[in-house]
C-alpha positions as CSV (number, residue, x, y, z in Angstrom):
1,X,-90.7,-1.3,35.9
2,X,-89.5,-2.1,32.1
3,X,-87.9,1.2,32.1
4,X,-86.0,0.4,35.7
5,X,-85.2,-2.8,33.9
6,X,-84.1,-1.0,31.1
7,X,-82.5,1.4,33.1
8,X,-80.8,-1.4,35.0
9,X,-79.2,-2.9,32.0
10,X,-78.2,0.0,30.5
11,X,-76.0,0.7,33.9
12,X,-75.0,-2.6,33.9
13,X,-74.2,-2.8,30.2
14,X,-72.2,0.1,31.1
15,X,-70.5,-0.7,33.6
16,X,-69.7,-3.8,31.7
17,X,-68.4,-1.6,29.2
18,X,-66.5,0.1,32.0
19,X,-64.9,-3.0,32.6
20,X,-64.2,-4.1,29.2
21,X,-62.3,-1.0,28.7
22,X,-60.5,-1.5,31.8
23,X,-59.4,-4.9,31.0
24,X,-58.7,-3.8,27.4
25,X,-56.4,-1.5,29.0
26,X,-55.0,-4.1,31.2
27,X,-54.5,-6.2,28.8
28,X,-52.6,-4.0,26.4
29,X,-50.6,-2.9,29.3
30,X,-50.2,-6.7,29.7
31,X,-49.2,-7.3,26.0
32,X,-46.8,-4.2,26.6
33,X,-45.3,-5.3,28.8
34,X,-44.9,-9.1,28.0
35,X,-43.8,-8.0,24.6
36,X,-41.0,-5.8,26.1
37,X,-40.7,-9.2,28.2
38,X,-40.4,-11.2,24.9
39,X,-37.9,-8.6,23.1
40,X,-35.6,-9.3,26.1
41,X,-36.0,-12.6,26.2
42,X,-35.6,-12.9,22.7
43,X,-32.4,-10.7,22.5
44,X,-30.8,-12.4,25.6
45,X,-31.4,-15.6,23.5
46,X,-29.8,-14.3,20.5
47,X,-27.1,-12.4,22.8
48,X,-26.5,-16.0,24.1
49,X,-26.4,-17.2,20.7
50,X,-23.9,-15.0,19.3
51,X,-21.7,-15.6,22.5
52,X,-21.9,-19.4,21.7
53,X,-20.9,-19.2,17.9
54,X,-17.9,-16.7,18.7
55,X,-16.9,-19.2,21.4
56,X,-17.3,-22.0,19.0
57,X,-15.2,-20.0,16.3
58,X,-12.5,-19.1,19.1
59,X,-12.1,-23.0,20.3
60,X,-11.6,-23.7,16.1
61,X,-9.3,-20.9,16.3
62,X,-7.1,-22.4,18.7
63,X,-7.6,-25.7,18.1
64,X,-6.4,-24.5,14.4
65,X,-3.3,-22.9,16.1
66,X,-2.5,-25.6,18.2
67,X,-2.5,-28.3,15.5
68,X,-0.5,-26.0,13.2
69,X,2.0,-24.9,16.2
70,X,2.5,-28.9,16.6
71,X,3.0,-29.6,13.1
72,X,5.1,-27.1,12.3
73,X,7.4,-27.7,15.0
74,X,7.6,-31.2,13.8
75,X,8.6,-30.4,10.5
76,X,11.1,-28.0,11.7
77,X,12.6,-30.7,13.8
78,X,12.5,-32.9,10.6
79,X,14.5,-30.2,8.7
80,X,16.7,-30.1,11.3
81,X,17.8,-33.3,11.0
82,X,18.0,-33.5,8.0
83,X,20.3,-29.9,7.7
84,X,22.8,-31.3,10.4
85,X,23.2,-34.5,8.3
86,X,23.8,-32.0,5.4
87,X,26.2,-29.9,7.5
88,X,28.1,-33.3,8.1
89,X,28.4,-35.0,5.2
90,X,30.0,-31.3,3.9
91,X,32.6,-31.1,6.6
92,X,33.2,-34.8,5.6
93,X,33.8,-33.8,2.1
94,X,35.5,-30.8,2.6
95,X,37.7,-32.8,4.8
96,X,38.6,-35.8,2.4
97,X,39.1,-32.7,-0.2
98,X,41.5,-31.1,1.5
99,X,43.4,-34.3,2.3
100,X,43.7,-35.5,-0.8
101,X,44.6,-32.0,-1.4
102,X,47.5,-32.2,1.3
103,X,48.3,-35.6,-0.3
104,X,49.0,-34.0,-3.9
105,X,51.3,-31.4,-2.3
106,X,53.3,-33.0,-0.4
107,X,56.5,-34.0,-2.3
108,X,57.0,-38.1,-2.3
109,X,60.2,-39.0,-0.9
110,X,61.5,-41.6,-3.3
């Protein structure tokens, strides 16, 4: 009877064994598997990342652009003004020179 026991146990003890190393190999399958699961999720998080800091670089971008666009054209307009002033204050002078020109060359009926 102790070697039936014996006997017993040993077969159960291996067939415990038997299921260890089938649940060892489940289990590494497992971690195999949820690690591949990980690496995905992890490179679809930094994928989502990356995405999110080149949007965030774009929208600076054009917010840069835009800002520089308006202020630009505002300046422009500013030295526009201030060139057609210019413009007219020359015609002006070239005007009153030329007058007093045609003033000094026309003889003075006495």
């Amino acid at each position: 009877t102790q070697s039936s026991v014996s006997s017993g146990i040993n077969a159960e003890y291996g067939e415990f064994q038997t299921f260890q190393h089938y649940f060892k190999r489940i289990n590494l399958r497992h971690m195999s598997v949820t690690s591949s699961v990980q690496d995905q999720i992890q490179a679809d998080w930094d994928n989502r990342e990356l995405i999110q800091v080149m949007t965030t670089s774009i929208m600076r971008i054009a917010h840069f652009l835009n800002n520089f666009d308006m202020s630009a054209r505002s300046r422009l307009a500013q030295l526009n003004e201030k060139l057609t002033t210019l413009e007219r204050k020359i015609e002006f002078l070239e005007a009153r020179v030329s007058g007093e020109d045609l003033n000094r060359t026309q003889p003075t009926e006495a």
